[in-house]
GUVODREN-716547 format. One line per 3 residues: number of its first residue (from 1); their letters; for each residue x, y, z of C-alpha. Coordinates in nm, 2 decimals. Layout:
BEGIN
NUM> a> X:Y:Z | ...
END
This chain:
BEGIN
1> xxx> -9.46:11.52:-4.35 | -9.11:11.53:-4.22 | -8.88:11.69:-4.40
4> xxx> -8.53:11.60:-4.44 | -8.36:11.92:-4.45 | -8.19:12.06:-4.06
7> xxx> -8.48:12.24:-3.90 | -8.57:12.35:-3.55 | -8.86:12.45:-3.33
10> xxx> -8.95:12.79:-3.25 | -9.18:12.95:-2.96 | -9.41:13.08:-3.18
13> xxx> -9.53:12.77:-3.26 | -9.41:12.82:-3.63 | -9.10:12.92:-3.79
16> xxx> -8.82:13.10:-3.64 | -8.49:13.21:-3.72 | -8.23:12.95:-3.63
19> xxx> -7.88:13.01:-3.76 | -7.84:13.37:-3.66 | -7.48:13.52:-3.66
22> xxx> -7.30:13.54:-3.34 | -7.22:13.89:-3.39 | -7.55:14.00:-3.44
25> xxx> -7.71:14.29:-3.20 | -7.97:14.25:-3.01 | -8.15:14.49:-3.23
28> xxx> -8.11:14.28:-3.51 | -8.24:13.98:-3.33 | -8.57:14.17:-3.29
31> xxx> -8.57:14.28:-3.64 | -8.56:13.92:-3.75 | -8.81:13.82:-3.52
34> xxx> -9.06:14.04:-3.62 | -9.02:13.95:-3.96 | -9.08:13.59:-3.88
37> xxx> -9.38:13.72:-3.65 | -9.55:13.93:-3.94 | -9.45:13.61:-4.23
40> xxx> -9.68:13.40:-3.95 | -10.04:13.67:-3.99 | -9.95:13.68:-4.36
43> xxx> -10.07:13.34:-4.40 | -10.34:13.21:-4.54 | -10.65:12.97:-4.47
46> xxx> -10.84:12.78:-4.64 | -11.10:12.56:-4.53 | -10.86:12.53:-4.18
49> xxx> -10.61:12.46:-4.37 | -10.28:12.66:-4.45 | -10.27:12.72:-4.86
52> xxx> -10.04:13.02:-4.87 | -9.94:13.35:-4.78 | -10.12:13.69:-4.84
55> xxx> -9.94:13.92:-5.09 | -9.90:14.22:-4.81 | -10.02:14.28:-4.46
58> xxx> -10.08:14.63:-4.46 | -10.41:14.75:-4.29 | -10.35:15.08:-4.32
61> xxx> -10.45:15.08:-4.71 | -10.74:14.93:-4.89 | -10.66:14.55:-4.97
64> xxx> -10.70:14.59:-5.33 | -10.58:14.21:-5.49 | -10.25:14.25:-5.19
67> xxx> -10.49:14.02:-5.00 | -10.47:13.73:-5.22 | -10.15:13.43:-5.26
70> xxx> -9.94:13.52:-5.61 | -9.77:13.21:-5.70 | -9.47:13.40:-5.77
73> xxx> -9.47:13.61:-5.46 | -9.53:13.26:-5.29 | -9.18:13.13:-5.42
76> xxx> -8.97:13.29:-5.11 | -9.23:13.21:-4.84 | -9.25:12.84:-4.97
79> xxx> -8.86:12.82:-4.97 | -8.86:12.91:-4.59 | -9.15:12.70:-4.49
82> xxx> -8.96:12.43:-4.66 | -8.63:12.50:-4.44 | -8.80:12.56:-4.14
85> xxx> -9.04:12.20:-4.16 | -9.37:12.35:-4.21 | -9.41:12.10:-4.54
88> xxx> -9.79:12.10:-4.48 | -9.84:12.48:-4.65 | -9.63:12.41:-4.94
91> xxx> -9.79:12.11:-5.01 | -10.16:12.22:-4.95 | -10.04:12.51:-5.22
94> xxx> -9.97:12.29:-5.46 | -10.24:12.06:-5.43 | -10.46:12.37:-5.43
97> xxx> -10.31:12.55:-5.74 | -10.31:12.26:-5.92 | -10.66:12.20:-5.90
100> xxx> -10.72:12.57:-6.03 | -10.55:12.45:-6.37 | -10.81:12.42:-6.66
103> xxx> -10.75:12.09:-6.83 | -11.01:12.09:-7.10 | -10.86:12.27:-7.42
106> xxx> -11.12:12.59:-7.44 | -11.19:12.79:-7.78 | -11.31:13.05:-7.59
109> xxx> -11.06:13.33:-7.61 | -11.16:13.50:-7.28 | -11.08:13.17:-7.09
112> xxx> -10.73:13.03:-6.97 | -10.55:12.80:-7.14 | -10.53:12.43:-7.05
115> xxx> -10.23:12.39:-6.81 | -10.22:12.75:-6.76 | -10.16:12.83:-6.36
118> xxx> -10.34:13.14:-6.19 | -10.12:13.43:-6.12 | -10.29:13.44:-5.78
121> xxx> -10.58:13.30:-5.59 | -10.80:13.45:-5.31 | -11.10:13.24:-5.04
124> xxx> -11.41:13.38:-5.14 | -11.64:13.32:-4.80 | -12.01:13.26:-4.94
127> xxx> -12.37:13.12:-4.76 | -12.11:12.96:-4.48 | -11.89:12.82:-4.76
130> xxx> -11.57:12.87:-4.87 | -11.40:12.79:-5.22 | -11.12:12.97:-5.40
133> xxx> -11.13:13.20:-5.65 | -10.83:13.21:-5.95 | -10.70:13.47:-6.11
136> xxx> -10.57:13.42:-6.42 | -10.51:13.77:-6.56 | -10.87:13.90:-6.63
139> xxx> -10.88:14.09:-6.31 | -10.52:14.22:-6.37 | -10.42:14.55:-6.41
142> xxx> -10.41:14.60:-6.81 | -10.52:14.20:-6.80 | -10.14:14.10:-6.82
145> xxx> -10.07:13.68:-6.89 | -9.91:13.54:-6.57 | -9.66:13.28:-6.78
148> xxx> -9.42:13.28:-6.50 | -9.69:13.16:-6.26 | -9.67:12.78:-6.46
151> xxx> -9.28:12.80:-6.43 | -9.26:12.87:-6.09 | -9.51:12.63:-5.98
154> xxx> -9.28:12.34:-6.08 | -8.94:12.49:-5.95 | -9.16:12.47:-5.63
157> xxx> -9.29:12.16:-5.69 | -8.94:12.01:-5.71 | -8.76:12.23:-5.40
160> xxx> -9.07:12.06:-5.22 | -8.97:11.69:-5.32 | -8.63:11.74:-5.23
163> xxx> -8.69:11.90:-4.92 | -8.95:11.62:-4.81 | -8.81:11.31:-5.03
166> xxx> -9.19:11.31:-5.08 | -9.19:11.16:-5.42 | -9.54:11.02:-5.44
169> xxx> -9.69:11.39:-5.45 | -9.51:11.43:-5.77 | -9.54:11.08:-5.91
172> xxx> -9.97:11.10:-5.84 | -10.11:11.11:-6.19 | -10.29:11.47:-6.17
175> xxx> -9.95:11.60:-6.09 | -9.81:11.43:-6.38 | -10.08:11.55:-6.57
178> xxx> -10.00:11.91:-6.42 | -9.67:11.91:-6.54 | -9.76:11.77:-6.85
181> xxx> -10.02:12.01:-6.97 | -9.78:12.29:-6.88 | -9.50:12.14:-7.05
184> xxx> -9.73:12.08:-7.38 | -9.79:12.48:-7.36 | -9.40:12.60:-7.38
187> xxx> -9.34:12.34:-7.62 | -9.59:12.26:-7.82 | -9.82:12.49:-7.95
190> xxx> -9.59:12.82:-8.05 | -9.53:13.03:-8.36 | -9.16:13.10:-8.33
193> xxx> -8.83:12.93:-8.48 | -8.62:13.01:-8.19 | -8.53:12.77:-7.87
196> xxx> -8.64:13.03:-7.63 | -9.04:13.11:-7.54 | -9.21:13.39:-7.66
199> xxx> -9.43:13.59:-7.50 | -9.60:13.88:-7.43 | -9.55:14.21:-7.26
202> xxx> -9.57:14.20:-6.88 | -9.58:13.79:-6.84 | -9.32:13.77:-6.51
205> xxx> -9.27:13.97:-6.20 | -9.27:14.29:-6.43 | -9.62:14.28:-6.49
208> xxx> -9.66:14.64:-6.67 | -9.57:14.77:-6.98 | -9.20:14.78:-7.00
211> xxx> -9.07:14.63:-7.31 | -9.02:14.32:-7.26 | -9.25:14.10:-7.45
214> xxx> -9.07:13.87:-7.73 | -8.82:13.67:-7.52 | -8.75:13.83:-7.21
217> xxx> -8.43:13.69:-7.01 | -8.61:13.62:-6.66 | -8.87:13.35:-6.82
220> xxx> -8.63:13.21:-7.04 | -8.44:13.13:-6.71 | -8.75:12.99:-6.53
223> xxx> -8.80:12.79:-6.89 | -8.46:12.63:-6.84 | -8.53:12.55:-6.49
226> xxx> -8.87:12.44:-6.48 | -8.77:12.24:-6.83 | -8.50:12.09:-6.57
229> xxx> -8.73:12.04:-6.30 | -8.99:11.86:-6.48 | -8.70:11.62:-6.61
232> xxx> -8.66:11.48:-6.31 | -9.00:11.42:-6.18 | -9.19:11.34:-6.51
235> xxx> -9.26:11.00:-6.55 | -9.16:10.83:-6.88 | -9.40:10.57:-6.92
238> xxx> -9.69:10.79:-7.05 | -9.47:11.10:-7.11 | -9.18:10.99:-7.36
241> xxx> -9.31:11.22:-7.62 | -9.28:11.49:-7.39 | -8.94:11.37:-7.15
244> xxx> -8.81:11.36:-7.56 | -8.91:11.72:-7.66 | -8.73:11.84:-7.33
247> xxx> -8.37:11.66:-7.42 | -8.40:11.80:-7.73 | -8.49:12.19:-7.63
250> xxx> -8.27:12.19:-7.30 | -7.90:12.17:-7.46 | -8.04:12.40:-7.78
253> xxx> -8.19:12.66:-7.51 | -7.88:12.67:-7.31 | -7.63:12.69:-7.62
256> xxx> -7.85:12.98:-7.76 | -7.86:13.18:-7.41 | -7.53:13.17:-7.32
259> xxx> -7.42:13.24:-7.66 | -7.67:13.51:-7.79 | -7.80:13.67:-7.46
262> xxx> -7.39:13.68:-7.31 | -7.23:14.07:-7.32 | -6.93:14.17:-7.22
265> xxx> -6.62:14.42:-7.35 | -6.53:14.12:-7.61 | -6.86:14.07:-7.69
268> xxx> -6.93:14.43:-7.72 | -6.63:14.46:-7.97 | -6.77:14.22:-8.21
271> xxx> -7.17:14.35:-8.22 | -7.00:14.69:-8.28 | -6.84:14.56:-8.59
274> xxx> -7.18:14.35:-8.72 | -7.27:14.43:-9.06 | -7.64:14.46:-9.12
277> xxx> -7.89:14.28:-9.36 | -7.74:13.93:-9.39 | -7.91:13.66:-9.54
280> xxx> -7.84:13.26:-9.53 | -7.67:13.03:-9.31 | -7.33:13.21:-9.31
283> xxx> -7.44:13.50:-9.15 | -7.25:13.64:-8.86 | -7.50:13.93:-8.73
286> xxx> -7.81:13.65:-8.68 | -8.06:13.88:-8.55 | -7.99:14.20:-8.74
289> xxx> -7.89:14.36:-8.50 | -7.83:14.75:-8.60 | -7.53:14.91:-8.46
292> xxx> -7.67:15.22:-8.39 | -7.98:15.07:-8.14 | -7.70:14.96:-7.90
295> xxx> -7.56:15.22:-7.64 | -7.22:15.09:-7.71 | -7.08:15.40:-7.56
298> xxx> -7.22:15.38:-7.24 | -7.15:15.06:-7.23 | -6.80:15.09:-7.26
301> xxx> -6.81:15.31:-6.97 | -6.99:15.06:-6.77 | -6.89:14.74:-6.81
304> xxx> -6.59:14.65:-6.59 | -6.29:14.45:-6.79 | -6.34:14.08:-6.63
307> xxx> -6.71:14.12:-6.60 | -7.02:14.09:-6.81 | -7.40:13.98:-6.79
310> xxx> -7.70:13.81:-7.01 | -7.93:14.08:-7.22 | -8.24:14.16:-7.13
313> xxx> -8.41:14.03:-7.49 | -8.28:13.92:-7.81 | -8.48:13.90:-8.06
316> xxx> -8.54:14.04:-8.46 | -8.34:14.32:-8.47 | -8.38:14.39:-8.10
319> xxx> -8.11:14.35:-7.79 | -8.25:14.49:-7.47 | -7.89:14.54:-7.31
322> xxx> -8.07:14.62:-6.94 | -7.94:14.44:-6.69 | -8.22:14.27:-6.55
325> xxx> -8.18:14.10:-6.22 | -8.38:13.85:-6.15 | -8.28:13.65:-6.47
328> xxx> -7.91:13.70:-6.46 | -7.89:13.59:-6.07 | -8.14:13.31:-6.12
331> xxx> -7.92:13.19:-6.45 | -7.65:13.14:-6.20 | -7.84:12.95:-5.96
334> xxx> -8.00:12.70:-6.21 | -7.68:12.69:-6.40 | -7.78:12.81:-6.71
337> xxx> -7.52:13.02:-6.73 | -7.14:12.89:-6.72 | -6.93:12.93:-6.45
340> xxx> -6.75:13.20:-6.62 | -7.03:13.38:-6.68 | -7.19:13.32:-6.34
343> xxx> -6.81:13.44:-6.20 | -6.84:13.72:-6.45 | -7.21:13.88:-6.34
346> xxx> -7.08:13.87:-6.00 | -6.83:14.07:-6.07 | -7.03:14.28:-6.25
349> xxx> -7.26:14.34:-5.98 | -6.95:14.39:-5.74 | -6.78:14.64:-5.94
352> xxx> -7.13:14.79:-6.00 | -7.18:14.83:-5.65 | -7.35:15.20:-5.60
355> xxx> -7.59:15.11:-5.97 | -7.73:14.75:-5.91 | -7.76:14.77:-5.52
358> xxx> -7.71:15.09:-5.33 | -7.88:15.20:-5.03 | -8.10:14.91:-5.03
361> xxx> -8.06:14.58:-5.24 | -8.14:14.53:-5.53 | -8.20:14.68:-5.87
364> xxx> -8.52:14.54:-6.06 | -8.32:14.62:-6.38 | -8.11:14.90:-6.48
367> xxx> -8.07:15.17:-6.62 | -8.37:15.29:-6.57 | -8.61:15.39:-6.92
370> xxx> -8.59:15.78:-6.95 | -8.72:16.08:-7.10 | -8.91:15.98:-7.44
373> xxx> -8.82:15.64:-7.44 | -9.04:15.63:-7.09 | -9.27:15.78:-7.26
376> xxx> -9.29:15.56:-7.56 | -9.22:15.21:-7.39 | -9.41:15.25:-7.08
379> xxx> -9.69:15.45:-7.26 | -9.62:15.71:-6.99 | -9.75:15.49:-6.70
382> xxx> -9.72:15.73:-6.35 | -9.65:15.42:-6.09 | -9.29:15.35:-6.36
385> xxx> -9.15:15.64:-6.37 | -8.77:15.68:-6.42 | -8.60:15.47:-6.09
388> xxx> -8.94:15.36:-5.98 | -9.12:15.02:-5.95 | -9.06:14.83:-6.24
391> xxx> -8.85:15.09:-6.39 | -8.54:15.07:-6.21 | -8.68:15.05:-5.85
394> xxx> -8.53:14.88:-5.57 | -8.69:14.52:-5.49 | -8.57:14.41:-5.11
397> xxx> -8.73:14.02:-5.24 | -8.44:14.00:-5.47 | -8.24:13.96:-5.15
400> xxx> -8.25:13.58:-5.18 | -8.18:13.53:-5.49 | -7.84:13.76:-5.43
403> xxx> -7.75:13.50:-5.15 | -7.82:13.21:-5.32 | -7.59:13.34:-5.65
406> xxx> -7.31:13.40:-5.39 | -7.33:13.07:-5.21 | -7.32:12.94:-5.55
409> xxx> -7.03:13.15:-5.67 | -6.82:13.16:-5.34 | -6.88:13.56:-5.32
412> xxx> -7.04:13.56:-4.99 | -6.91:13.90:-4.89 | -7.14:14.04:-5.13
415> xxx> -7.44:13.89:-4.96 | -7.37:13.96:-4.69 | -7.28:14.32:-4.74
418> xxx> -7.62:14.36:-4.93 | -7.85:14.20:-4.59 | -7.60:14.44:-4.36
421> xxx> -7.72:14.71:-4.60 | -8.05:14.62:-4.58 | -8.12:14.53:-4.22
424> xxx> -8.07:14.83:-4.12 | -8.39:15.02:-4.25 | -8.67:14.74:-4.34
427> xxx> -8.80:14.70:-4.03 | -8.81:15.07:-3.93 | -8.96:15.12:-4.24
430> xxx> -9.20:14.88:-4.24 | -9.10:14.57:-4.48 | -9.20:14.82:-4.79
433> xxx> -9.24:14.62:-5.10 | -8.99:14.83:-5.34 | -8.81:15.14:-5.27
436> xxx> -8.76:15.45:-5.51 | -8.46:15.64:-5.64 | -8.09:15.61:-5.81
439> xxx> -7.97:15.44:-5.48 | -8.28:15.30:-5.38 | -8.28:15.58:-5.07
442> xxx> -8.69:15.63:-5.10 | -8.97:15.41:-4.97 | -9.15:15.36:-5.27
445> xxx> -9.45:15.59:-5.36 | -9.71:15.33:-5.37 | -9.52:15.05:-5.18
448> xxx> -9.76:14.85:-4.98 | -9.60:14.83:-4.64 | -9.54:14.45:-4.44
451> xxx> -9.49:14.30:-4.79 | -9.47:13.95:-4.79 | -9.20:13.87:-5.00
454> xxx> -8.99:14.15:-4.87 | -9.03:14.00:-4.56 | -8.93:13.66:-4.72
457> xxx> -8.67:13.80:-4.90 | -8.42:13.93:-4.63 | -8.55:13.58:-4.43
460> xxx> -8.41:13.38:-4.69 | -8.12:13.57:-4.76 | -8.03:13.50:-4.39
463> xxx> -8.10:13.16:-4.43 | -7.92:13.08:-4.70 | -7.60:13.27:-4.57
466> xxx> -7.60:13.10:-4.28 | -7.70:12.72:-4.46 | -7.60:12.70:-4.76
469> xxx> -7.70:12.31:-4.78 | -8.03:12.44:-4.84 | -7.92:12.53:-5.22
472> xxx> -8.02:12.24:-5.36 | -8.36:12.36:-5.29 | -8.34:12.57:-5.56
475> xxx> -8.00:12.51:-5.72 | -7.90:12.24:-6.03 | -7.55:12.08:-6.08
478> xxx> -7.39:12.06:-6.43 | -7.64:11.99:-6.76 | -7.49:11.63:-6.81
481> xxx> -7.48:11.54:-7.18 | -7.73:11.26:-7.10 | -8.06:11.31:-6.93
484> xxx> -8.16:11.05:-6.68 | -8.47:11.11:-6.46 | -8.47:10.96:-6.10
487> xxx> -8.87:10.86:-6.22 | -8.72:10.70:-6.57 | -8.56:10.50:-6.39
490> xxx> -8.87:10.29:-6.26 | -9.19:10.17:-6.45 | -9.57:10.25:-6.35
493> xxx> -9.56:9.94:-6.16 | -9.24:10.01:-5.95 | -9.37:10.37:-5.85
496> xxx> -9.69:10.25:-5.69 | -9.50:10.17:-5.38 | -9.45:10.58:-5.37
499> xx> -9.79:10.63:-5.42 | -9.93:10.56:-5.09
END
């Protein structure tokens, strides 16, 4: 498949770096090459055929499930492959995943859902054959629900038909039916009044017990933008009760994020004032929020004057004021939120320099959960402890998204000072997959080492810095008031021609 997108050749008969900076060192150079050397044994065959990339390449430790392809941890690696031509992996992924999706409805409660999509997949080797074996949470460490794995599987799916202006992958009937089944999940069969998605604890890339369940920012974000994504690839004939039930959620979710999730000193001055317990349509304080469960004070310390940033939850008397990263940089990027508030969380994350990034880009969310509310939220789990992991630990993978907010936003600087800040120590120590501490100064205590989307990560980042046309992979323009699909456009008939 060629791909449309400005590639180049590399003597590793692969992917290479190809828009370094001229002002990089030569120890640099070999940094990056390395990287691209280990991304090339991380990835994965099946059946000859190249369906993904290993979670971590680390044979110092026992593989545990860091041998198998996450979707999510897939995301970055898929994004570069996509840059750098090698179309073939991302499309044998998603012909692979794809098939993995149940699509019989099953009454059996200890089965996936129809539509659902694995959190992860592994090639099971048996009698001389080989098939692949999905994960859908029932191996999983407290048997989490991977709903981000759905989400992210057609943000792919669309970087992948603009990379390749490949649209008779997307326009093939199972894929249809794919995107369908998944969109019939987040909008059809739920028990909430709200615009947003609700879900349990653990869902997304924090897959441990951290208080999030109930609407968590980071797959309301993937929500918008898979809800945007599958807009422009569903086909109408055959979907218009679905292409209708997306019009109608995308403006309401958008209006309720930006509007409910938003926090900065203005809007800190009016939840202070909220009265409680207010019933009917004129109510002011919609979700009950009470006063007195918001750190108002610290956050009057922290939040700079021109800067703010989307909660981490809203919900029935609950606002999770974290900052969580991967749902306020992706907001920007899929233009959920406006360009004030994408301006204002840049600023935020500028001014809030030494908190969010550190030693070593970037937060996972901050603050970190403390003393008994660790104990309570987390239910005292060892591997989240306070500026750990999930908990406030340091994720190098959240690299890209950083550079693809700033490219976005015009703040390049700050990309580019958080790769400087992180070239510097990944390599030597050994593409860890988080780091530990208030700066993000310690290699985490049970990071796996060559992690895949670390490794990804800091690629990307470079990429993106150096391209920024490659935005669009990921990126959306403006919600216009009126939907129009590039596949609404043509009948069954007139789509065959892509078909073949």
């Amino acid at each position: 498949m060629k791909t449309h997108l400005p590639q180049i050749h590399n003597p590793y008969g692969a992917i290479l770096a190809m828009h370094l900076n001229e002002l990089e060192t030569t120890e640099n150079l070999k940094e990056v090459e390395e990287a691209w050397r280990t991304l090339e044994k991380s990835i994965l065959y099946y059946q000859g055929r190249p369906v993904g990339t290993v979670a971590a390449y680390d044979a110092s430790v026992e593989a545990l499930n860091y041998d198998q392809c996450f979707v999510r941890d897939f995301v970055s690696s898929a994004l570069i492959f996509l840059i750098k031509g090698r179309t073939d992996i991302v499309r044998n992924f998603l012909e692979e995943t794809l098939k993995l999706q149940p699509k019989e409805r099953a009454l059996d409660a200890y089965k996936p859902g129809r539509g659902l999509i694995p959190a992860s997949f592994k090639v099971v080797s048996e009698n001389g054959q080989e098939y692949l074996e999905a994960d859908f949470g029932e191996h999983a460490i407290a048997r989490v629900t991977p709903v981000d794995s759905c989400l992210w599987w057609i943000i792919l799916l669309r970087a992948y038909v603009i990379a390749t202006e490949d649209f008779s992958l997307a326009y093939q009937p199972e894929f249809q039916n794919g995107i369908r089944l998944i969109m019939e999940i987040c909008l059809a069969n739920r028990f909430d009044m709200y615009p947003t998605l609700l879900v349990p604890d653990g869902a997304c890339m924090i897959d441990r017990r951290m208080g999030i369940y109930g609407h968590p920012l980071e797959l309301q974000v993937l929500f918008y933008t898979a809800l945007r994504a599958s807009r422009e690839l569903l086909v109408c004939q055959g979907n218009s009760d679905i292409v209708a039930a997306i019009d109608n959620r995308l403006p309401l979710l958008c209006a309720h994020i930006r509007q409910h999730y938003w926090i900065d000193i203005n809007r800190l001055n009016a939840i202070y004032r909220f009265k409680s317990e207010e019933y009917g349509k004129g109510a002011v304080n919609l979700f009950n929020i009470y006063v007195d469960s918001v750190p108002y004070y610290e956050l009057d310390k922290w939040l700079p004057k021109k800067g703010g940033y989307l909660a981490g939850n809203v919900g029935p008397s609950q606002l999770d004021t974290r900052f969580f990263s991967l749902g306020n940089l992706m907001a920007i990027i899929s233009d959920l939120a406006t360009e004030e508030q994408s301006q204002g969380i840049m600023t935020l994350i500028e001014d809030r320099w030494d908190d969010l990034v550190g030693d070593m880009p970037m937060k996972i969310c901050f603050p970190a959960l403390e003393h008994e509310e660790y104990r309570i939220v987390t239910g005292c789990d060892p591997k989240n402890i306070p500026w750990s992991y999930h908990n406030a630990g340091s994720w190098p993978v959240l690299m890209w998204m950083l550079a693809a907010a700033a490219v976005k936003t015009n703040k390049i600087s700050l990309a580019q000072k958080a790769i400087e800040t992180a070239q510097g120590r990944l390599s030597t120590d050994e593409w860890p997959e988080y780091y530990d501490g208030k700066k993000g100064r310690l290699i985490g205590k049970q990071a796996r080492k060559y992690q895949t989307w670390t490794i990804t990560g800091f690629l990307l980042a470079k990429e993106l810095m150096a391209n920024p046309t490659y935005l669009p992979l990921i990126s959306f323009g403006k919600l216009p008031a009126e939907q129009v699909s590039r596949a609404c456009e043509f009948e069954i008939a007139s789509v065959d021609p892509y078909m073949t």
